[in-house]
C-alpha positions in Angstrom: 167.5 112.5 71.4 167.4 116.2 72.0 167.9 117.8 75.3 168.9 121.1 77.3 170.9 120.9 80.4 169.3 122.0 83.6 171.5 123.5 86.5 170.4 122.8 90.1 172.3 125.3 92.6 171.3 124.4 96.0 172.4 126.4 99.3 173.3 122.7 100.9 173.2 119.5 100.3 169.9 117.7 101.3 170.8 115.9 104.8 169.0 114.0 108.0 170.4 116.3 111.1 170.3 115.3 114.7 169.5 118.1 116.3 168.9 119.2 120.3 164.9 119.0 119.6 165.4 115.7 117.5 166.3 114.5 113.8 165.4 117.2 111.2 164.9 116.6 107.4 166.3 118.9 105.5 165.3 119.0 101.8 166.8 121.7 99.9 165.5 123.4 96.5 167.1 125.0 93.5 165.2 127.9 91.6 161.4 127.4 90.6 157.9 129.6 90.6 156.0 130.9 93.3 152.9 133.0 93.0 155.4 136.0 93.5 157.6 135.1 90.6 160.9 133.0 89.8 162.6 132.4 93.4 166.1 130.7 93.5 165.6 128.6 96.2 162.2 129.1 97.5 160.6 127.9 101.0 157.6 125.9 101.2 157.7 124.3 104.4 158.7 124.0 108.2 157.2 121.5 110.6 156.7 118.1 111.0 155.9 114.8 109.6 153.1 113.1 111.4 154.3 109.7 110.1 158.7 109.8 110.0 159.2 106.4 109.3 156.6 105.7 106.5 157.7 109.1 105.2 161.1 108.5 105.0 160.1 105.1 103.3 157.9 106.4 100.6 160.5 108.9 99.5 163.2 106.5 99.7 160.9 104.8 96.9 160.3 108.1 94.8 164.1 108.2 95.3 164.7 104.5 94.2 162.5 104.7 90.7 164.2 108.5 90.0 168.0 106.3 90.2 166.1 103.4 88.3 166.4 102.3 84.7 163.7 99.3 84.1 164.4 98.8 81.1 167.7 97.4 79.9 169.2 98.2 83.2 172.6 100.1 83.3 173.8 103.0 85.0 171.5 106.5 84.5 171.6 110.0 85.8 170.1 110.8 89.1 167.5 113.0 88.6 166.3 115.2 91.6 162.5 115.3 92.4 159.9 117.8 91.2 157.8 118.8 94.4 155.0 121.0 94.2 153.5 123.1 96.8 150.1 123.4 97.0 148.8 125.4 100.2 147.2 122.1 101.8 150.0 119.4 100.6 153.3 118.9 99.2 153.6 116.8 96.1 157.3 114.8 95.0 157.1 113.5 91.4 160.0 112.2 89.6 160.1 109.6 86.8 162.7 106.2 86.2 165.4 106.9 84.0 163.8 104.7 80.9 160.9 107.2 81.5 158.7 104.4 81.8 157.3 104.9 85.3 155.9 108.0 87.4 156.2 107.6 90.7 154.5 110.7 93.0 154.7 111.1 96.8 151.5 113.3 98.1 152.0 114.7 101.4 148.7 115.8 102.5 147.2 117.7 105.5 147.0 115.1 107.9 150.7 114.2 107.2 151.8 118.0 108.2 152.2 120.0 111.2 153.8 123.0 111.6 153.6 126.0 109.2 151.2 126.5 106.5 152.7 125.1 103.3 153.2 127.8 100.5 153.2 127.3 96.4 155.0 127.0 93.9 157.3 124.2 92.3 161.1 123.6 92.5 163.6 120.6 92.5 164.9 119.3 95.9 168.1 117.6 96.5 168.8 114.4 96.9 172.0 112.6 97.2 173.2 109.5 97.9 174.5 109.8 101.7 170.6 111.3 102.4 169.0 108.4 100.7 171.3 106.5 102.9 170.0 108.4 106.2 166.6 107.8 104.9 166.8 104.4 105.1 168.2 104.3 108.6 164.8 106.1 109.9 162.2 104.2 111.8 160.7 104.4 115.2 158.0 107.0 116.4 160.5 109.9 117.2 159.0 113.0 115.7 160.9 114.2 112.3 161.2 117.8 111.6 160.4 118.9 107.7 162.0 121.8 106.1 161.3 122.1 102.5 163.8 125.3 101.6 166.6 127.1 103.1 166.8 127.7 106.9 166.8 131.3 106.5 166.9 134.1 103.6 170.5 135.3 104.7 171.5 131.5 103.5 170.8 132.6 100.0 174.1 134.5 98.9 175.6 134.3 96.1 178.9 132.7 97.5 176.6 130.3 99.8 175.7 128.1 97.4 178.1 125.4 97.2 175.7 122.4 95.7 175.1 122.7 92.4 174.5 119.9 89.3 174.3 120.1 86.1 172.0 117.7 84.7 170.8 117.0 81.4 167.1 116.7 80.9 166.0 114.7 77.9 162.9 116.1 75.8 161.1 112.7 76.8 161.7 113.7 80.4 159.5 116.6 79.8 157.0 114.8 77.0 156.2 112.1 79.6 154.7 114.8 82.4 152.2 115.9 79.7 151.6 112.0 78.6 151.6 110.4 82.4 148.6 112.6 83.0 146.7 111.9 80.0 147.3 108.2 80.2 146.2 108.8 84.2 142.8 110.8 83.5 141.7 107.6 81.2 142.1 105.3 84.5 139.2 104.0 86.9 139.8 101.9 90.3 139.5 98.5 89.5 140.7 96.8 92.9 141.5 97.9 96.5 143.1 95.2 98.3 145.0 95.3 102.0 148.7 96.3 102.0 149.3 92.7 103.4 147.9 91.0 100.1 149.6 93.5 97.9 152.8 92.7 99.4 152.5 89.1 99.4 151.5 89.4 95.5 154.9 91.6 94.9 157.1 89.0 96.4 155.4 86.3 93.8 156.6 88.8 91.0 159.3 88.0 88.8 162.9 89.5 89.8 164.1 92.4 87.3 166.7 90.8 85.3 169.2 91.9 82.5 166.7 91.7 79.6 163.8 93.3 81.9 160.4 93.8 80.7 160.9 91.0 77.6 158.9 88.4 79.3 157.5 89.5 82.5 154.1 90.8 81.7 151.5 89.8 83.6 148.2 89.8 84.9 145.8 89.9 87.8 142.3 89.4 88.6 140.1 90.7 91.6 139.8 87.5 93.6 138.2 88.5 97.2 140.2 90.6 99.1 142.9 89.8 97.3 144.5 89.8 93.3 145.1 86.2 91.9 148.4 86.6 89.5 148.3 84.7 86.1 150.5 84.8 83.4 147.5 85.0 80.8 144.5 87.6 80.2 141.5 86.8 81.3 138.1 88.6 81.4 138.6 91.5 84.0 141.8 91.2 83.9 144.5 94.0 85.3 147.6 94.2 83.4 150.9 94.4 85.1 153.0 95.3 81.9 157.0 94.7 83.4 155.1 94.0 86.8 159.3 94.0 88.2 158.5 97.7 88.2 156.7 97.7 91.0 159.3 96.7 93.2 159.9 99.4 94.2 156.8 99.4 96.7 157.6 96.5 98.4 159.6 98.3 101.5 156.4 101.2 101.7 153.5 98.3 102.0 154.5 97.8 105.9 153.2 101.2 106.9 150.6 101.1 104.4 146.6 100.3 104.7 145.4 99.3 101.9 146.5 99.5 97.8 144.3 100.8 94.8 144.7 99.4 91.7 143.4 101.7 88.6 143.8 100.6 84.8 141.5 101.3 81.2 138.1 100.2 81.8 137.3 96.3 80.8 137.2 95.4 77.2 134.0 95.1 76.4 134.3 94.1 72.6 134.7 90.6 71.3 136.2 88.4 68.7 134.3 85.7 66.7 134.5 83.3 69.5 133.1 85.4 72.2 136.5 86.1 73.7 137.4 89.5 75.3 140.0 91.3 73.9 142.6 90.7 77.1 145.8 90.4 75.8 146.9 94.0 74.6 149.4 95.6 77.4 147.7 98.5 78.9 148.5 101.1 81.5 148.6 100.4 85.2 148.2 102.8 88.5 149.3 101.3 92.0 148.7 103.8 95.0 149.8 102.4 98.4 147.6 104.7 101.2 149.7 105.4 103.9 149.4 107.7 107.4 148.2 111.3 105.5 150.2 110.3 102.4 150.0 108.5 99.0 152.4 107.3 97.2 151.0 106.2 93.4 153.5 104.2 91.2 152.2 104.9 87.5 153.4 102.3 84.3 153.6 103.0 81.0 151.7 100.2 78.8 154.7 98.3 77.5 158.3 98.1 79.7 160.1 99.0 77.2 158.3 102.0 76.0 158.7 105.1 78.0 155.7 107.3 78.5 157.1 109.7 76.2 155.8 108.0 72.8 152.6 106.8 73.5 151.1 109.7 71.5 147.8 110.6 74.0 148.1 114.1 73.6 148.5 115.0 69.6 144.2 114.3 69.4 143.9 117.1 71.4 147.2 119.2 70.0 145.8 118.8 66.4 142.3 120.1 67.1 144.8 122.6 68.2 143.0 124.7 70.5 143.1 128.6 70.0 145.9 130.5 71.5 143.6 132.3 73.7 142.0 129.3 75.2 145.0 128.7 76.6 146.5 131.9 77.7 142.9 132.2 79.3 143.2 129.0 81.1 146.5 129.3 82.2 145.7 132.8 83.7 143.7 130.9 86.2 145.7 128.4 88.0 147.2 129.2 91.1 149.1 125.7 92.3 145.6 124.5 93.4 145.5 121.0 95.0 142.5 119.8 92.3 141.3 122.1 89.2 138.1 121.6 88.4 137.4 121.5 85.1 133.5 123.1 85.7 134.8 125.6 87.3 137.5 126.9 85.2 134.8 126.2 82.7 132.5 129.2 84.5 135.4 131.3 85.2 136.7 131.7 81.3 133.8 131.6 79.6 135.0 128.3 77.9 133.0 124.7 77.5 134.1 122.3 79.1 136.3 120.4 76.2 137.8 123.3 75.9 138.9 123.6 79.0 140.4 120.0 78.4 142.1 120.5 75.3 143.5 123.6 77.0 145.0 121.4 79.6 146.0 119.2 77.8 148.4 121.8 75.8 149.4 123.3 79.2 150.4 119.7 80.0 153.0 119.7 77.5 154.9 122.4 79.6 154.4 120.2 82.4 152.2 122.3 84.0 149.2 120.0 84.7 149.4 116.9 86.2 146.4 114.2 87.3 145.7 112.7 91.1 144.0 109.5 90.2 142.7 109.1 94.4 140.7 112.8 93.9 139.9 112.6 90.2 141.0 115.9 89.5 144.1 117.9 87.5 146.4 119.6 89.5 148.8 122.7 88.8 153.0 122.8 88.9 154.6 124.9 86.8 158.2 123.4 85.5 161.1 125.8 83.3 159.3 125.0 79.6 157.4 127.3 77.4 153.8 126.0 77.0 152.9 125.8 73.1 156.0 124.2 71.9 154.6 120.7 71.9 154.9 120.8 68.0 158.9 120.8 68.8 158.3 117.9 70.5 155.5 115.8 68.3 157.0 114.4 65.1 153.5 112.8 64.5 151.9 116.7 64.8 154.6 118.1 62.9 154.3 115.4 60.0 149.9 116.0 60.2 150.2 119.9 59.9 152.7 119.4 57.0 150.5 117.5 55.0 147.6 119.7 55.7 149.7 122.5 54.6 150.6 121.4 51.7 146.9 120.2 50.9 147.7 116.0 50.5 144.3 115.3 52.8 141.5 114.6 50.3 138.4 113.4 51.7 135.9 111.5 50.0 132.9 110.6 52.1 134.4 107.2 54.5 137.8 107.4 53.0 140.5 109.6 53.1 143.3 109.7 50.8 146.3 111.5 52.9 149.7 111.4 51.4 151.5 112.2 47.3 151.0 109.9 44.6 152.5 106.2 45.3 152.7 107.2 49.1 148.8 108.2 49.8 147.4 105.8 52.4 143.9 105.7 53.0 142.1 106.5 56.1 138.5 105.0 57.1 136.1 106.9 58.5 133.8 105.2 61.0 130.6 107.5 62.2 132.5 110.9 61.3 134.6 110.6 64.4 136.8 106.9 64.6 139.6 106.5 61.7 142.2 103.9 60.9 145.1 103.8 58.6 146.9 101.4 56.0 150.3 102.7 57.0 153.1 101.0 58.7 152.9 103.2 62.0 149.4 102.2 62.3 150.0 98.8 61.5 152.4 98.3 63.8 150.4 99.7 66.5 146.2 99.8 65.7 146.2 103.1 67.7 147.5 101.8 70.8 150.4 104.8 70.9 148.4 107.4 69.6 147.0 108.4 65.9 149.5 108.5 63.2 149.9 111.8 61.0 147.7 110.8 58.4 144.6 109.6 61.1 146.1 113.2 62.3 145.6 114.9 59.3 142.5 114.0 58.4 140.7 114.9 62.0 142.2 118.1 61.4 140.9 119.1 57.8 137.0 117.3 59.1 137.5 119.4 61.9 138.3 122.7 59.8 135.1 121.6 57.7 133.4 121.3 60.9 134.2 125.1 61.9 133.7 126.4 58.2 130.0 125.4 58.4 129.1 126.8 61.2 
C-alpha cells in the first residue's frame, strides 16, 4: 500500500485550560489553505460553544473512530482531524483506521458565539491527555473555543514544539473522494428519537476479535422506532458491522432525534416476488444535537474500507476535460453547500458536468457531501487534483486497453481484452453493461465497474462525441 508521510507541526499541544474566565478548549492546527494562501498554523476561531458538554462528547466520538480499527482490531496510528472552516460553521472529519467509517462533526451557527469563523482547512491536534479532558466535561459552564494559535507572535520558528510525523495511506485519501460519492447516492429513510436509537445500539452486538464476520444486520421503520432483525426484509436498512456504530452511544444523551439514510429500496424482484434485501449496502447515522451534527457514515461491507468500492472511476473514465475542472475549481471558496445549478450558471457548464467535475476534484479531497442539507461542500486537503489515475488500478487497466485498441464493439456485445483473455461485455439500452470476468463476478458491480465495463463506456462514449 503506497503512502507519503505527512508532518503536523503544531505551536502546542491541543489541551482543556482552566482559566480565570472559565475552561477554554484549545485546539491547535498544523499548516493548511486559507483564501489567502498556504498558512502554517492558521486561525479560524475564538469564542464559545453554546453546548460544552454535548460538544466535548461528539468530538470525543470523532476522536474515538479516528483511534479505531473495526475491522480486525489491533493497534493503528492516530490520525488527527481534518476541520474545515466555512464562514458560518466549522466542520471535523476524520476516518477509522480500517478506512471503513467517516465520521464528521458540523459545528453550525447556532453552536458558535464569539468571532466570525474564517476558511480554510487544516489538521487540529489531538492527543491522548485532551481526549482524556474531554471526557471529564459536563455541566452548563460556558467553554471557550479557539480553533488556532492564541496569537501570531506564537508562530516562531523555535515555538513549535508539537510536531508528528504520520503516514497517510493512499486509501486515506481515496476514501474522502469515495465517502462523498457513496453519500450523494443516500436518501433519509428513518428519523427516530435519540432515546430509541440508543436503546437499539445497546441491543447491538459487541465488537469482537473477528469483527464485522457475522454482525450484519438489519432494521425496519417500526413507529417511532427501528425494529432490529438479523434478516432482510422489504424496506429494510442495512447495518453492515452495525458494532461500528458504537461509537454514538455516549453522544445520544444530548441528542434529539437520529436520521437514518441508506440506497433507496430495492425495487426489483426475483422469480418468487421477493425483494432483493440481502446485498450489504451503505449506511448514514446523524445524531442532531444543540447547533451540531455529528453523522457516522459506513462503508457497505466491514471489512472493506471505503477506499475500493470503485464509485468514482464512471465518472473518471468519461474523464471530464481538463478545463472543466480547472473552471470548477476556480469557483469554490470553502462554501458551507455548492450548488451544483449555480456553479452550473457561473461556468458556463451543464450540470453533469459540473458533477463529473466534482467528482474529480473529490479525488484530491477537495469536495465532500452533507447528507442533512443535500449539498457538496468545499475543503481543500495537500493532494494534486487529477492524479486519481495514480490511484485507480481499474482506470489505469480501462485506459490501457483502450490505448492499445482491445475494445471491439459489436452492437450488445463487447469483446474487451487479447486473444484467450477477451471477456465479453453486454450492453443493455446503450447505457447498463456487465462482464464475464472474475472481478465482476465476484462482485455484480457492487464495488464499482471493472476495466473492461470501463473500457467499453469509454470507447461508446468517444463514439458518442465523434458523431456529434
Amino acid at each position: 500500500m503506497s503512502s507519503t508521510t505527512q508532518a503536523y507541526a503544531y505551536v502546542h499541544a491541543s489541551a482543556v485550560r482552566e482559566t480565570p474566565a472559565g475552561r477554554s478548549l484549545a485546539l491547535e492546527t498544523s499548516g493548511g489553505a486559507t483564501p489567502d494562501g498556504e498558512a502554517a498554523n492558521p486561525r479560524f476561531f475564538d469564542g464559545f460553544l453554546t453546548a460544552p458538554a454535548a460538544a466535548a462528547t461528539a468530538l470525543l466520538a470523532v476522536a474515538d473512530v479516528a483511534a479505531s480499527r473495526y475491522y480486525r482490531p489491533r493497534p493503528s496510528a492516530f490520525l488527527d482531524p481534518v476541520v474545515t472552516a466555512d464562514g458560518d460553521r466549522l466542520r471535523l472529519e476524520t476516518f477509522s483506521a480500517c478506512c471503513g467509517v467517516h465520521a464528521r462533526l458540523d459545528v453550525l451557527a447556532a453552536g458558535l458565539d464569539g468571532d466570525d469563523v474564517g476558511h480554510g482547512t487544516t489538521n487540529v491536534d489531538i492527543n491522548t491527555p485532551l481526549r482524556l479532558a474531554l471526557a471529564r466535561i459536563g455541566g452548563l459552564d460556558p467553554l471557550h473555543l479557539r480553533v488556532g494559535p492564541e496569537g501570531l507572535e506564537a508562530t516562531t520558528f523555535d515555538g513549535r514544539f508539537v510536531e508528528k510525523k504520520v503516514p497517510l495511506p493512499e486509501r486515506w485519501l481515496r476514501g474522502f473522494a469515495e465517502a462523498q460519492v457513496i453519500a450523494a447516492g443516500l436518501v433519509p429513510r428513518a428519523e427516530i428519537p435519540a432515546a430509541e436509537a440508543a436503546a437499539l445500539l445497546r441491543s447491538l452486538p459487541r465488537p469482537t476479535q473477528r469483527s464485522g464476520a457475522h454482525t450484519t444486520r438489519w432494521v425496519v421503520p417500526s413507529g417511532r422506532t427501528l425494529r432490529p432483525t438479523t434478516r432482510p426484509a422489504p424496506g429494510a436498512v442495512c447495518l453492515p458491522g452495525c458494532e461500528r456504530l458504537l461509537s454514538l452511544q455516549h453522544v445520544l444523551r444530548h441528542a434529539s432525534t437520529v436520521r437514518v439514510y441508506a440506497p433507496r429500496p430495492e425495487r426489483s424482484h426475483d422469480e418468487r416476488g421477493r425483494a432483493h434485501q440481502d446485498r450489504t449496502a451503505p449506511v448514514a447515522w446523524e445524531a442532531t444535537l444543540p447547533g451540531m451534527r455529528l453523522t457516522l457514515l459506513l462503508s457497505p461491507h466491514a471489512s472493506r474500507g471505503f477506499s475500493g468500492e470503485g464509485g468514482v472511476l464512471d465518472d473518471l473514465a468519461d474523464g471530464p476535460a481538463e478545463p472543466d475542472t480547472e473552471r470548477v475549481a476556480e469557483l469554490l471558496a470553502w462554501e458551507p453547500t455548492i450548488d451544483v445549478a449555480d456553479l452550473s450558471a457561473q461556468s458556463g457548464l451543464g450540470p453533469e458536468r459540473v458533477r463529473a467535475a466534482l467528482t474529480v476534484l473529490g479525488t484530491s479531497g477537495q469536495i465532500g457531501y452533507d447528507l442533512a442539507e443535500e449539498a457538496y461542500y468545499h475543503r481543500h486537503l495537500p493532494y494534486i487534483a487529477g492524479a486519481a489515475e495514480a490511484r485507480n488500478p481499474r482506470l489505469r487497466g480501462a485506459k490501457a486497453l483502450v490505448s492499445q485498441g482491445l475494445v471491439r464493439v459489436d452492437g450488445a456485445l463487447a469483446w474487451v481484452g487479447k486473444d484467450e483473455h477477451a471477456y465479453p461485455v453486454r450492453i443493455e439500452d446503450g447505457e447498463r453493461m456487465s462482464c464475464t470476468c472474475p472481478w465482476w463476478a465476484k462482485y455484480r458491480g457492487g464495488r464499482g465497474p471493472c476495466k473492461h465495463v470501463l473500457a467499453t463506456r469509454s470507447v461508446l462514449n468517444e463514439k458518442k462525441e465523434s458523431a456529434r
